[in-house]
C-alpha positions in Angstrom: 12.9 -10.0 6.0 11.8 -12.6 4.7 8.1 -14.3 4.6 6.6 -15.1 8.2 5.8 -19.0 9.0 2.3 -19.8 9.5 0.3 -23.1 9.9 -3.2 -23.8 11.2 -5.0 -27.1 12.3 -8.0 -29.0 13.5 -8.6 -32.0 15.7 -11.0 -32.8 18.2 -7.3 -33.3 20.4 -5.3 -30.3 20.4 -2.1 -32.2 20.5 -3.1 -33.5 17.4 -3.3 -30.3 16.5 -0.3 -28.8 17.5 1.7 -31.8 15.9 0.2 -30.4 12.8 0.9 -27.3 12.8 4.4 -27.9 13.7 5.2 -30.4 10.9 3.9 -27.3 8.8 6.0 -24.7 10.3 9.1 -26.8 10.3 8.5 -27.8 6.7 8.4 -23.7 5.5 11.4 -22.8 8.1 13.2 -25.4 5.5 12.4 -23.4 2.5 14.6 -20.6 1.4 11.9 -17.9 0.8 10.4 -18.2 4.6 12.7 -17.1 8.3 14.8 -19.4 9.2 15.4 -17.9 13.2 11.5 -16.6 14.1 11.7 -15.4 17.7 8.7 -13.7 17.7 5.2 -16.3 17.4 1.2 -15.0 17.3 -1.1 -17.5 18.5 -4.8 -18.2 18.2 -7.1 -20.9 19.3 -10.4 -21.2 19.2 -12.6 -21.2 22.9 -12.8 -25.0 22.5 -9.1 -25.1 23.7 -9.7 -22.4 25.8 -9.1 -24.5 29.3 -5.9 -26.0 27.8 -4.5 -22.9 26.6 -1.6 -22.8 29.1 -0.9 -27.0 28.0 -1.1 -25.7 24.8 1.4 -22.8 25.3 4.2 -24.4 27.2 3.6 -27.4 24.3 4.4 -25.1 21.5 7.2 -23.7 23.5 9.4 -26.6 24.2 8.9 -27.5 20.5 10.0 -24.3 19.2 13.1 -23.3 21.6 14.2 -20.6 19.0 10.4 -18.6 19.6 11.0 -16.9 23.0 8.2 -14.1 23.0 4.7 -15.1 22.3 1.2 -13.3 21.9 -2.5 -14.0 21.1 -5.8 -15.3 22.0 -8.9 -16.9 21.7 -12.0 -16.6 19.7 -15.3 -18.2 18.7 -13.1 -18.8 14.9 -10.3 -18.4 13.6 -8.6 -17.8 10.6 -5.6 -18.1 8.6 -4.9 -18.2 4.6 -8.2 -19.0 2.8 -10.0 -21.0 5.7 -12.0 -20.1 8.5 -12.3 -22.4 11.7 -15.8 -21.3 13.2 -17.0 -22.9 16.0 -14.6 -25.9 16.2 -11.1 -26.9 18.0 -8.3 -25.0 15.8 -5.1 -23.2 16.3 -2.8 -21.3 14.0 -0.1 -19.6 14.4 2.5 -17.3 12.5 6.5 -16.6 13.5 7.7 -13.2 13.3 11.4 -12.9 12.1 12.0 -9.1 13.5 14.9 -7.4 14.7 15.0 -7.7 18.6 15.2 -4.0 19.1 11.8 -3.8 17.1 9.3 -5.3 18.7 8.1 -5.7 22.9 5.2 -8.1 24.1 3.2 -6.3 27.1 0.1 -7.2 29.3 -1.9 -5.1 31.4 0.3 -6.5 34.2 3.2 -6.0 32.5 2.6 -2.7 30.6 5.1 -1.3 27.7 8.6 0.1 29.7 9.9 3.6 29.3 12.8 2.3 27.4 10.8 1.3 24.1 9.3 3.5 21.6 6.3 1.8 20.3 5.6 3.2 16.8 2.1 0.9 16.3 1.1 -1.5 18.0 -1.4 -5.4 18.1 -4.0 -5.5 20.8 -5.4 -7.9 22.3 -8.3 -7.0 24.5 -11.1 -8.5 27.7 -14.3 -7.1 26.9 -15.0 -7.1 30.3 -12.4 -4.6 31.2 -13.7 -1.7 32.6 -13.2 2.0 30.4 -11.6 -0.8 27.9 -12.2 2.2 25.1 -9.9 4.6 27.4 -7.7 2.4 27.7 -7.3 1.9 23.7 -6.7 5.6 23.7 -4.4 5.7 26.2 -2.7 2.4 24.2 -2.7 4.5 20.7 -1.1 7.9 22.1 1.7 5.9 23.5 2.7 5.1 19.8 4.8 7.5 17.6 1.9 6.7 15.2 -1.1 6.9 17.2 -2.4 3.9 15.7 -3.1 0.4 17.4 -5.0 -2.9 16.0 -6.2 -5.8 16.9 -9.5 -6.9 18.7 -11.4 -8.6 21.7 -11.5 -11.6 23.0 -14.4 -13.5 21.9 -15.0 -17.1 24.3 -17.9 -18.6 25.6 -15.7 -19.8 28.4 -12.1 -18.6 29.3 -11.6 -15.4 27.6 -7.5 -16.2 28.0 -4.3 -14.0 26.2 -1.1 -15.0 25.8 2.0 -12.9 26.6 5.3 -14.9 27.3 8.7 -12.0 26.9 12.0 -13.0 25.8 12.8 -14.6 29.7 10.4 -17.0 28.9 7.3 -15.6 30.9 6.9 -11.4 31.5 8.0 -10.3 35.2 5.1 -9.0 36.8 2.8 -12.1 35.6 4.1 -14.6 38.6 2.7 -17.6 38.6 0.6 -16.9 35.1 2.7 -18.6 33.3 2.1 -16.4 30.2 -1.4 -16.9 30.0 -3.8 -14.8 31.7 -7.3 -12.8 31.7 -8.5 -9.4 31.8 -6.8 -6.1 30.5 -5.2 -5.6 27.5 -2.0 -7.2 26.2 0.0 -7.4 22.4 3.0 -6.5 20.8 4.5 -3.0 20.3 6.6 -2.4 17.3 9.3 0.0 16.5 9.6 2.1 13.8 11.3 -0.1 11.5 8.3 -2.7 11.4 6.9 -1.6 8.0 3.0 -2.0 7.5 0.0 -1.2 6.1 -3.6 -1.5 7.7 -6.9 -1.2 6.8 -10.3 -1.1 7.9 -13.6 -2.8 6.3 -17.0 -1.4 7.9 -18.9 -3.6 5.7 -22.8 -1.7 6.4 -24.6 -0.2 3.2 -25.7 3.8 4.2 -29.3 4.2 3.9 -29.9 7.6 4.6 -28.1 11.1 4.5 -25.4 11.7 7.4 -27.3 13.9 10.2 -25.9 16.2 12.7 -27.1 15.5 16.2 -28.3 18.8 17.4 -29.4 17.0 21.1 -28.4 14.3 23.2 -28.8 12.8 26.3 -26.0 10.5 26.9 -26.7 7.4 24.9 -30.5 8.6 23.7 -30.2 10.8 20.2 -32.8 13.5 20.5 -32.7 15.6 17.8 -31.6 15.5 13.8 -30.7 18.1 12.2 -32.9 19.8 14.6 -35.6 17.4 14.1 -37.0 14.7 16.7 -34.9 12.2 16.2 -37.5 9.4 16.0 -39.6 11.4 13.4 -36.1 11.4 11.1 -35.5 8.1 11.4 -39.1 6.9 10.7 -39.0 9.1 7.6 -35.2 8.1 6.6 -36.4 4.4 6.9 -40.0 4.9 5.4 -41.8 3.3 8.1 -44.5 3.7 10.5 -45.5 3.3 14.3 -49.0 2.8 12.9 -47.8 -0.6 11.2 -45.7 -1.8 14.6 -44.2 -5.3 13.7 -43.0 -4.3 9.9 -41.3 -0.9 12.2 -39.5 -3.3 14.7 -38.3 -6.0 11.9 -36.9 -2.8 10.0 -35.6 -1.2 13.1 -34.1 -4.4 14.5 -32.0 -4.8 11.2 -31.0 -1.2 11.2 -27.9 0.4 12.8 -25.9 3.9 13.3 -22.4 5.1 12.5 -21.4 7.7 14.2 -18.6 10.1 14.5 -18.0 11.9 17.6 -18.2 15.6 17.6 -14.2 15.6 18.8 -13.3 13.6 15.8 -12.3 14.4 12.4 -14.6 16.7 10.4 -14.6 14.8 7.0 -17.3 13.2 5.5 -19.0 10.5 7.1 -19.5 8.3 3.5 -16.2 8.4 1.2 -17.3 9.2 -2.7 -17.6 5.4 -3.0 -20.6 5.0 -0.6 -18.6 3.1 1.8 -18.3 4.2 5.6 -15.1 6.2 6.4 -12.3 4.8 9.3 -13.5 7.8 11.5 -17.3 6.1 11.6 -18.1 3.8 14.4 -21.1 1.4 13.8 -23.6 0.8 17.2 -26.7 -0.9 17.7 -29.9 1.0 18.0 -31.0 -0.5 21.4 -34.3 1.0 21.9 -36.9 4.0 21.3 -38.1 6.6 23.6 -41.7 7.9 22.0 -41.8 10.6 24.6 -39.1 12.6 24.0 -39.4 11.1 20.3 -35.2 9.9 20.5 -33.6 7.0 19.9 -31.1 5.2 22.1 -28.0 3.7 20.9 -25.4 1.4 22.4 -22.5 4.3 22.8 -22.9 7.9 24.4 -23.6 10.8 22.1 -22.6 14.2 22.0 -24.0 17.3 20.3 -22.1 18.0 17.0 -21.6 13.9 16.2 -22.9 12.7 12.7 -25.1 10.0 12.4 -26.1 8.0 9.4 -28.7 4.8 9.5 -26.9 2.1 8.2 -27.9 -2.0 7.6 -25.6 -4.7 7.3 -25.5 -5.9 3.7 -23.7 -8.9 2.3 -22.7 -7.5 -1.0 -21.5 -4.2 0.1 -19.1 -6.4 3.0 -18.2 -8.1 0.2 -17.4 -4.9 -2.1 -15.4 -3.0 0.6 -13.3 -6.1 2.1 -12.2 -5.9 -1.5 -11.8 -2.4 -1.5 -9.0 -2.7 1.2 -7.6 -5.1 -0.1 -6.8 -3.7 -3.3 -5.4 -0.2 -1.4 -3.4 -2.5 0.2 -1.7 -3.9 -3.3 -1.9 -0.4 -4.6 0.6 1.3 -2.0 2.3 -2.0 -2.1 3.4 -1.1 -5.5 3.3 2.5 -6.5 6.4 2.5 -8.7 5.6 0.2 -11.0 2.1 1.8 -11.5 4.4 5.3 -12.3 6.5 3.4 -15.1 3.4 1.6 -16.3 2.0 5.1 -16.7 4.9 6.7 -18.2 4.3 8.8 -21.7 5.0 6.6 -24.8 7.4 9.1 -26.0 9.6 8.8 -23.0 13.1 9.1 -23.3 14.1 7.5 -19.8 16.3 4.5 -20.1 15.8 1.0 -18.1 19.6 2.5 -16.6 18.1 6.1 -15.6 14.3 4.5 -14.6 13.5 4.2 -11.1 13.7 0.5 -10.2 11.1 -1.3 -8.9 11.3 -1.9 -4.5 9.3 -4.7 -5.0 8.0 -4.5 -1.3 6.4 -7.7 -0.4 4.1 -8.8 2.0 5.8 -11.0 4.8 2.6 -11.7 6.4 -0.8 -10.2 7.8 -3.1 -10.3 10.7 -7.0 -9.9 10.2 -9.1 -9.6 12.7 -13.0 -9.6 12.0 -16.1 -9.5 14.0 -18.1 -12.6 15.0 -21.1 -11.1 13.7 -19.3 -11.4 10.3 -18.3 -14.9 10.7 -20.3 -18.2 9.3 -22.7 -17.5 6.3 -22.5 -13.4 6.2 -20.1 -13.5 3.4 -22.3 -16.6 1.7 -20.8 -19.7 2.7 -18.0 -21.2 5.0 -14.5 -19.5 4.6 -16.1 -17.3 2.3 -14.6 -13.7 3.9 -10.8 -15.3 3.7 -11.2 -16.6 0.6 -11.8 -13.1 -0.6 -9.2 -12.0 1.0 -6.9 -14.4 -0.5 -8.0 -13.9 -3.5 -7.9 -10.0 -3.7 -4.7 -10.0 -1.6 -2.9 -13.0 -3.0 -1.1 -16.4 -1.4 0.5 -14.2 2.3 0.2 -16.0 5.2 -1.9 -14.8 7.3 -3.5 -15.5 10.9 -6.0 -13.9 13.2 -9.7 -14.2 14.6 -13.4 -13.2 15.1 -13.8 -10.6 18.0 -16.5 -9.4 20.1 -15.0 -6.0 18.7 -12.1 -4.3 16.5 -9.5 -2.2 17.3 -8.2 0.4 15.2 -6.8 3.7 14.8 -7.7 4.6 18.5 -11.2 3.3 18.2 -13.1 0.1 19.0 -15.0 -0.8 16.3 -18.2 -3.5 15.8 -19.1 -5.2 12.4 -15.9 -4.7 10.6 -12.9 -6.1 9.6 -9.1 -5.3 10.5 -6.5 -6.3 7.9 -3.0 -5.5 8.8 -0.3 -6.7 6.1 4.1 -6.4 7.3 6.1 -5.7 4.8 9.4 -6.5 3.9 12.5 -5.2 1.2 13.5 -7.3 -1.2 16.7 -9.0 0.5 
């Protein structure tokens, strides 16, 4: 396998655009270290080029007869290697090289057959699908590894996806034409489509984790056996008696949780930094008479809580925490010989060798309330990426939420990196 084709553009014209990127796929395809015969493309636009999506599709199409399965969507930004396209007209796309028994686009209206065994899976999601965090569940125990990734839609007008099969359009999506709304959609892959995926939660802890010891669907109750809203006050050193210094603290402050049905390991790793089991929710509002606090997801007796803020320089720390796990497993043999004794007495014949796995591409999906200036400047979050990661292409976009695991996350990051044996 070799590295995956990418290319990204921007122009007020998204023909313009597409001309663009084509000249810069075509121009890798004719380099030796990139796939040759991609049949497998991901595609993002941003909402601007939301009403032409389907133009856009059959465009890239006809251009690129060799790509017969296609998947993606749109967002408020996109990104790809090093750049960020935020609220402008961009596209980018990357081309798969996979074996054909490896991999299966699907839609909500043309769900994953009986005859493929998905081992992960990229999701593409509506946010206004209804029990869309069931359905995620339901998507993640359908793979061999019960892990799916990906994110939500995010459009201020057609909240489209992509799915085109190997026919040329799915049956079951008549006259769609490959581009559709509502449910989810993606690509499965088999068990032979080698990656590694991560997730950045990017909020600074402020407090101890708490048990909830009472709830009432979405309103926390008790602490620890506490009122709820006396905990928090104390946990955030504030004051009902000082109202509008309360609200601006409250407003900036927000929960992780981890459901009482999930994984019993810490909520904060040693490092400080949220573990993949803790979901982050808005506090939405206060209920002084029964001294709780309501949050934007339901709650169960037995979850931990933990007040949390979103911080600019722990994102920062942890998106390079990721990436740097990534690199890590990427290349544990030559960490072993690196470490080896001086006074070895294994020979370069009898050493392991090196299986320099590298990284064909990656796919990072991040939330639009990290996009623009939260990292400190345009671009900012890829560029740390590239720089902690290194020169892999890479595509994706800003969600209105992150899938991972069998969760759906808010305020993070999802970085998913293929990898390929040396040929």
């Amino acid at each position: 396998m070799k590295l995956f084709p990418y290319a990204h553009a921007t122009h007020p014209q998204w023909q313009m655009a597409a001309a663009l990127v084509l000249a810069q796929l075509r121009a890798q395809m004719a380099l030796q270290e990139y796939a040759h015969a991609p049949a497998l493309a991901l595609l993002y636009i941003t909402d601007h080029y939301a009403g032409a999506a389907k133009d856009i599709l059959d465009h890239l199409g006809a251009e690129l007869p060799l790509v017969t399965d296609w998947s993606g969507t749109v967002g408020v930004g996109i990104v790809a290697n090093n750049v960020e396209y935020w609220d402008e007209p961009a596209m980018a796309v990357m081309l798969l090289e996979l074996p054909s028994d490896q991999y299966r686009v699907f839609s909500g209206v043309a769900p994953l057959g009986l005859g493929f065994e998905a081992h992960t899976a990229l999701v593409h999601a509506d946010p206004e699908t209804s029990d869309l965090s069931e359905l995620i569940g339901e998507m993640a125990e359908r793979t061999d590894a019960g892990y799916v990734f990906g994110g939500l839609t995010s459009s201020r007008w057609q909240p489209v996806q992509f799915a085109v099969g190997g026919n040329g359009n799915i049956s079951g999506h008549g006259a769609a034409g490959g581009v559709f709304t509502g449910g989810l959609s993606g690509v499965a892959f088999g068990a032979d489509v080698a990656l590694i995926s991560r997730v950045t939660q990017g909020c600074m802890p402020v407090s101890a984790a708490r048990h909830v010891t009472q709830a009432d669907h979405n309103v926390v109750l008790e602490l620890d056996g506490e009122p709820a809203l006396d905990v928090m006050l104390r946990d955030l050193s504030i004051s009902l008696e000082q109202p509008q210094e309360a609200l601006e603290v409250v407003r900036a402050t927000l929960v992780g949780l981890i459901p009482a049905h999930e994984s019993t390991r810490s909520v904060l790793r040693h490092t400080g930094n949220f573990g993949e089991d803790v979901v982050v929710r808005h506090i939405i509002g206060l209920d002084p008479g029964r001294r709780g606090i309501a949050v934007a997801d339901r709650v169960e007796a037995g979850a931990q809580l933990v007040f949390c803020q979103r911080n600019v320089a722990a994102a920062r720390a942890d998106l390079t925490r990721i990436c740097a796990e990534i690199r890590e497993e990427l290349e544990p043999q030559e960490q072993a010989l690196e470490a080896a004794p001086a006074g070895a007495t294994t020979t370069v014949e009898s050493a392991p060798q090196p299986v320099a796995r590298q990284m064909a591409g990656a796919v990072y999906v991040s939330c639009t309330g990290r996009g623009g200036s939260h990292f400190g400047g345009p671009s900012a979050e890829l560029q740390l990426v590239r720089r902690a990661l290194g020169d892999v292409p890479l595509v994706g976009f800003f969600a209105g939420g992150e899938i991972a695991h069998h969760h759906l996350y808010g305020y993070t990051g999802v970085l998913t990196v293929f990898l390929a044996n040396p040929e």
